[in-house]
One Martini backbone bead per residue (centre of mass of N, CA, C, O) as a GRO file, in nm:
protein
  198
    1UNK     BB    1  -3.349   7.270  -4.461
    2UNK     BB    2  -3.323   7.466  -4.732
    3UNK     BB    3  -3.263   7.450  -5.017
    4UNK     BB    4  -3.499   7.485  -5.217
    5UNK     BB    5  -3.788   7.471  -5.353
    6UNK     BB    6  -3.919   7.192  -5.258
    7UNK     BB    7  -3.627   7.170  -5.091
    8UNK     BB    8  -3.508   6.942  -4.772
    9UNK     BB    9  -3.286   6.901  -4.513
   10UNK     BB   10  -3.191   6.639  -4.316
   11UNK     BB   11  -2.998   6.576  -4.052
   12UNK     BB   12  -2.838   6.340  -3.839
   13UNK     BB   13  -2.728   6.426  -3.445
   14UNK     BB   14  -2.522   6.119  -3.465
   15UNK     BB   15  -2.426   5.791  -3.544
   16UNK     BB   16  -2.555   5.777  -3.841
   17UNK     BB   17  -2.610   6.031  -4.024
   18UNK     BB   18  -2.867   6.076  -4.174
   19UNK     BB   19  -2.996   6.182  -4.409
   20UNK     BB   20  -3.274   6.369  -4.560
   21UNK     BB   21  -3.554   6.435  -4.780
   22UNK     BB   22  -3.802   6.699  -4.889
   23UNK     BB   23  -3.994   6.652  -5.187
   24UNK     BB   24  -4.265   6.801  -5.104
   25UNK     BB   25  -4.447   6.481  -5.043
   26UNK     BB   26  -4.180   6.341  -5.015
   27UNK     BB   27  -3.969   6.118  -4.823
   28UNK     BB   28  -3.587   6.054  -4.832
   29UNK     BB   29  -3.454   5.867  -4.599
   30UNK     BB   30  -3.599   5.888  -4.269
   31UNK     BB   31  -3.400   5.665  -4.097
   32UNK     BB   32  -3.398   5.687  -3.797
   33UNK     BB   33  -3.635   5.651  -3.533
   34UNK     BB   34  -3.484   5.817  -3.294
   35UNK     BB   35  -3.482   6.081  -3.492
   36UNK     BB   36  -3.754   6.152  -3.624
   37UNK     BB   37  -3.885   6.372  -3.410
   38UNK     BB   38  -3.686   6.578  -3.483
   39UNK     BB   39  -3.755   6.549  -3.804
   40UNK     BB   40  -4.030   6.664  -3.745
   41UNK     BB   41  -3.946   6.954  -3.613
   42UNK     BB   42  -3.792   7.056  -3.841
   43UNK     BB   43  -4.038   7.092  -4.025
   44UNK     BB   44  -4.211   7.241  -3.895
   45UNK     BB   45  -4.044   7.501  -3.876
   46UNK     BB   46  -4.083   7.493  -4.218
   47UNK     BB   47  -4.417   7.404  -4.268
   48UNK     BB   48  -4.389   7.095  -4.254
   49UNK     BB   49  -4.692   6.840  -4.250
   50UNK     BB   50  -4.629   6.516  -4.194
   51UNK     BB   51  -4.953   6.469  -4.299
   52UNK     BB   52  -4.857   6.573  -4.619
   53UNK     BB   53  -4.701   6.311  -4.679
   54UNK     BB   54  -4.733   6.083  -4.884
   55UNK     BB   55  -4.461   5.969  -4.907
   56UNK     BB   56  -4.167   5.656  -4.953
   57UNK     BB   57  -3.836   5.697  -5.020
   58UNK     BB   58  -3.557   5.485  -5.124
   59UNK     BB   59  -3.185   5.434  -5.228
   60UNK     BB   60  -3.222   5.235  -4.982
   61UNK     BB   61  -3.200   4.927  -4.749
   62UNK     BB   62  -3.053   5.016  -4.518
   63UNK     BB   63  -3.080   5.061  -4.189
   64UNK     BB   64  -3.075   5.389  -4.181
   65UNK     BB   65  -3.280   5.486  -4.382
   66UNK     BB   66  -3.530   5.292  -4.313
   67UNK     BB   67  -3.597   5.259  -4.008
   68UNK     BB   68  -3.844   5.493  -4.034
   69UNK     BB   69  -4.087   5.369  -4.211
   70UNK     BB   70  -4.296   5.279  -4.083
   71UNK     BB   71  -4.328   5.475  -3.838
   72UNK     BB   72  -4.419   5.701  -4.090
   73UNK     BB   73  -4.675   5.547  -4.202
   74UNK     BB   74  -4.838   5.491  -3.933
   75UNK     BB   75  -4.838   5.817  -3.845
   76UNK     BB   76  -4.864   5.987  -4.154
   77UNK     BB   77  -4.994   5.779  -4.424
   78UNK     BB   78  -4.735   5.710  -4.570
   79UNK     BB   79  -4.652   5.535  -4.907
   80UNK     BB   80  -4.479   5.342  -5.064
   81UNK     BB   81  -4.196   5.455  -5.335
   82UNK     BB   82  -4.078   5.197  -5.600
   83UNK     BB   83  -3.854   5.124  -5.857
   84UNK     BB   84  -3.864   4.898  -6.065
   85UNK     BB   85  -3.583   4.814  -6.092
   86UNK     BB   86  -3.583   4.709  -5.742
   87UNK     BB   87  -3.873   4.563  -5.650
   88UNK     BB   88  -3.735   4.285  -5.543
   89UNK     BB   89  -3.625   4.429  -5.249
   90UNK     BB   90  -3.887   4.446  -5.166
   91UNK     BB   91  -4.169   4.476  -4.961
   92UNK     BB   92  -4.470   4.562  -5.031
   93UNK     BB   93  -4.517   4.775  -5.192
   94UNK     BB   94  -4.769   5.059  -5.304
   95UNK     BB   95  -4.575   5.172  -5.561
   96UNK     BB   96  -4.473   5.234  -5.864
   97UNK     BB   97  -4.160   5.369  -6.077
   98UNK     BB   98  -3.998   5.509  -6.288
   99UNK     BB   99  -3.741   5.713  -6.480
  100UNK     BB  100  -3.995   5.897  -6.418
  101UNK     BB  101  -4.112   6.186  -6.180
  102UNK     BB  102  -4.371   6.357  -6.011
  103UNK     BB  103  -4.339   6.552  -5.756
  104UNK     BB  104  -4.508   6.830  -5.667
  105UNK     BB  105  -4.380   6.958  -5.980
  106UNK     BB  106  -4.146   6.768  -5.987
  107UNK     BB  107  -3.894   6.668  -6.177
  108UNK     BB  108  -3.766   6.313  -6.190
  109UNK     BB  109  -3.514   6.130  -6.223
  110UNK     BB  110  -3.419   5.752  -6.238
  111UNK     BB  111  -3.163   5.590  -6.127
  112UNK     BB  112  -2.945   5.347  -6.152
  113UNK     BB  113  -2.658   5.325  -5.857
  114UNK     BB  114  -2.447   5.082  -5.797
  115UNK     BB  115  -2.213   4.933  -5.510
  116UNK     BB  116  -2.337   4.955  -5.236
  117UNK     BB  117  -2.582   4.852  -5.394
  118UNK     BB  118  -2.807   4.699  -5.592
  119UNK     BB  119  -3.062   4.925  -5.550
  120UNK     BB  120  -2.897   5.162  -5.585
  121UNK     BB  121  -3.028   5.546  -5.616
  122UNK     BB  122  -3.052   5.817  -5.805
  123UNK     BB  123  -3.194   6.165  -5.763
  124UNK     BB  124  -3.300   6.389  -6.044
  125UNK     BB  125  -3.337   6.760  -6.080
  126UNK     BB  126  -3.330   6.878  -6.384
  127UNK     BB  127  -3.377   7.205  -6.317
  128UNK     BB  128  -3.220   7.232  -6.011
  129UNK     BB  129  -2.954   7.059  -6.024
  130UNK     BB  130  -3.006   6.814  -5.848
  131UNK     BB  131  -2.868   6.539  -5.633
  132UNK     BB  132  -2.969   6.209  -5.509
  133UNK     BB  133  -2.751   5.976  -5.401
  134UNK     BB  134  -2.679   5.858  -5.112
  135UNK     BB  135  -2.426   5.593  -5.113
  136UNK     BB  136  -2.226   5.678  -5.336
  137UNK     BB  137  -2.139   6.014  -5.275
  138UNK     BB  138  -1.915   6.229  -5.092
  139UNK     BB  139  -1.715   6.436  -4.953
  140UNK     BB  140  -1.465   6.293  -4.999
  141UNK     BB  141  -1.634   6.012  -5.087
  142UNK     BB  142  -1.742   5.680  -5.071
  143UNK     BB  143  -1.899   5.353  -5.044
  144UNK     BB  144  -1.935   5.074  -4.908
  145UNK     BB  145  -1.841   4.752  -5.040
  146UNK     BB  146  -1.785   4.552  -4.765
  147UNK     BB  147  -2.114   4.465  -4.802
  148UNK     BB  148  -2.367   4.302  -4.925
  149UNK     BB  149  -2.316   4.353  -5.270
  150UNK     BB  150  -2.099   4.519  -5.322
  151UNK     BB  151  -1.909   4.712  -5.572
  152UNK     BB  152  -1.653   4.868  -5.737
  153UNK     BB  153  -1.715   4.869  -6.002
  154UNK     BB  154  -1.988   4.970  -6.013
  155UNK     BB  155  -1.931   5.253  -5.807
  156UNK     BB  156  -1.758   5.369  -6.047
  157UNK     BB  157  -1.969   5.391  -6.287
  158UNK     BB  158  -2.168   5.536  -6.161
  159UNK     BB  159  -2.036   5.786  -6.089
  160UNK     BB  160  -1.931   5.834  -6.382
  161UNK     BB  161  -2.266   5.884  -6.468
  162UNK     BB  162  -2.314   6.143  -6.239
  163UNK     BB  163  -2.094   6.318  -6.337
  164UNK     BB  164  -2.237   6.408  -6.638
  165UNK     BB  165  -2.439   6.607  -6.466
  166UNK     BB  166  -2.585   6.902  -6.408
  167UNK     BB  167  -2.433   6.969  -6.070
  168UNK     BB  168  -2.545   7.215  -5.763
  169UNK     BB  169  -2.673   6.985  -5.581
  170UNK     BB  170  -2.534   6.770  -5.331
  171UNK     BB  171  -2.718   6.477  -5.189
  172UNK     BB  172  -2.635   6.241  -4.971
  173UNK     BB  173  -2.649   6.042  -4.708
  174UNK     BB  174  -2.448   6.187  -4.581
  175UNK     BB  175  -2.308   6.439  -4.481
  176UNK     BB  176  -2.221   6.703  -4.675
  177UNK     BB  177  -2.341   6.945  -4.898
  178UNK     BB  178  -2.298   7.000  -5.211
  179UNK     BB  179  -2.211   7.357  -5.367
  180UNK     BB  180  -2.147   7.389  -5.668
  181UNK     BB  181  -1.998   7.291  -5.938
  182UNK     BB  182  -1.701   7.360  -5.840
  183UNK     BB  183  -1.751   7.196  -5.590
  184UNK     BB  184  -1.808   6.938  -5.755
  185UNK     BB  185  -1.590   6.868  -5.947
  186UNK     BB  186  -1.390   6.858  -5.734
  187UNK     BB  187  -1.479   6.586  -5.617
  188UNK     BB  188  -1.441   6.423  -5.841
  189UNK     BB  189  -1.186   6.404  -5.868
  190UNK     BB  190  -1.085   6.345  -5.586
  191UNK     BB  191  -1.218   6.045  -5.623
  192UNK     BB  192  -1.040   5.993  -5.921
  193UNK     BB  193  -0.778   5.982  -5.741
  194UNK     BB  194  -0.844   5.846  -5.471
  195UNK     BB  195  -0.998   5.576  -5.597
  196UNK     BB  196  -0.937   5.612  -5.955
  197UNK     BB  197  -0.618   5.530  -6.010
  198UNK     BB  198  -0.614   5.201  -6.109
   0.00000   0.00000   0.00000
């Protein structure tokens, strides 16, 4: 699904309901392998050629996100890039990038955003005022701090850091998309009431 020009959006139609995000030629958490064969037909439907895609990055490396890196790597030629910040928990990336990145002509910030896992990151792309949060905030939720790594202190930090950028479309690791500032300011707030009130 086209979120804007040369943003796309999978959901995953099961168990695990991981996102992806197609931005130019680099997709980001490819997913579980089982649902990947949908999400390239669904691709193919919007007009894009998944041996056209370069790239494969990760917001974070819970096997949800990443199951099928390997396998859309082997089948499609594109190479691991990650965030120089977190290069420590990856196995052999093939590329490194900093704090900013463009991919097919869009320029991209990257955030250190832990709390969910320490070397989760959120994709800013600030023209298009998008952000790719991974599995940091949710419609009505934040990330699981009970997994290895989890911190709540860390994940509200976060929350508070990407919540003063200007975003018109918050794209999560799981659950929908949420549209326009004035819903997406009201996520904030209901996340610091209900999560973020002690």
């Amino acid at each position: 699904m086209k979120i804007i020009d040369k943003l796309y959006w999978y959901p995953e139609r099961g168990f695990m309901d991981c996102n992806t995000y197609v931005i130019g030629d680099a997709i980001i958490d490819p997913g579980s392998s089982i649902y990947l064969p949908e999400k390239i037909y669904e691709m193919q439907k919007d007009g894009i050629d998944a041996n056209e895609i370069g790239w494969v990055i990760n917001t974070h490396l819970h096997p949800d996100h990443t199951g099928a890196n390997d396998e859309f790597m082997e089948d499609y030629g594109a190479k691991m890039l990650v965030y120089e910040g977190v290069k420590e928990y990856f196995p052999n990336p093939h590329h490194y990038f900093g704090d900013e990145l463009k991919i097919d002509g869009i320029d991209l910030d990257i955030t250190l955003t832990p709390g969910h896992s320490p070397e989760s990151i959120s994709i800013y792309l600030p023209e298009e005022k998008a952000l790719i949060c991974g599995d940091l905030i949710f419609d009505r939720g934040v990330g699981r701090v009970d997994l290895p790594g989890g911190d709540f202190k860390e994940l509200k930090r976060s929350i508070e850091k990407v919540s003063k950028l200007e975003i018109e479309y918050l794209l999560p690791g799981h659950g929908e998309v949420i549209w326009g500032k004035e819903n997406i300011d009201k996520n904030f707030s209901f996340i610091r009431m209900s999560y973020f009130w002690m």
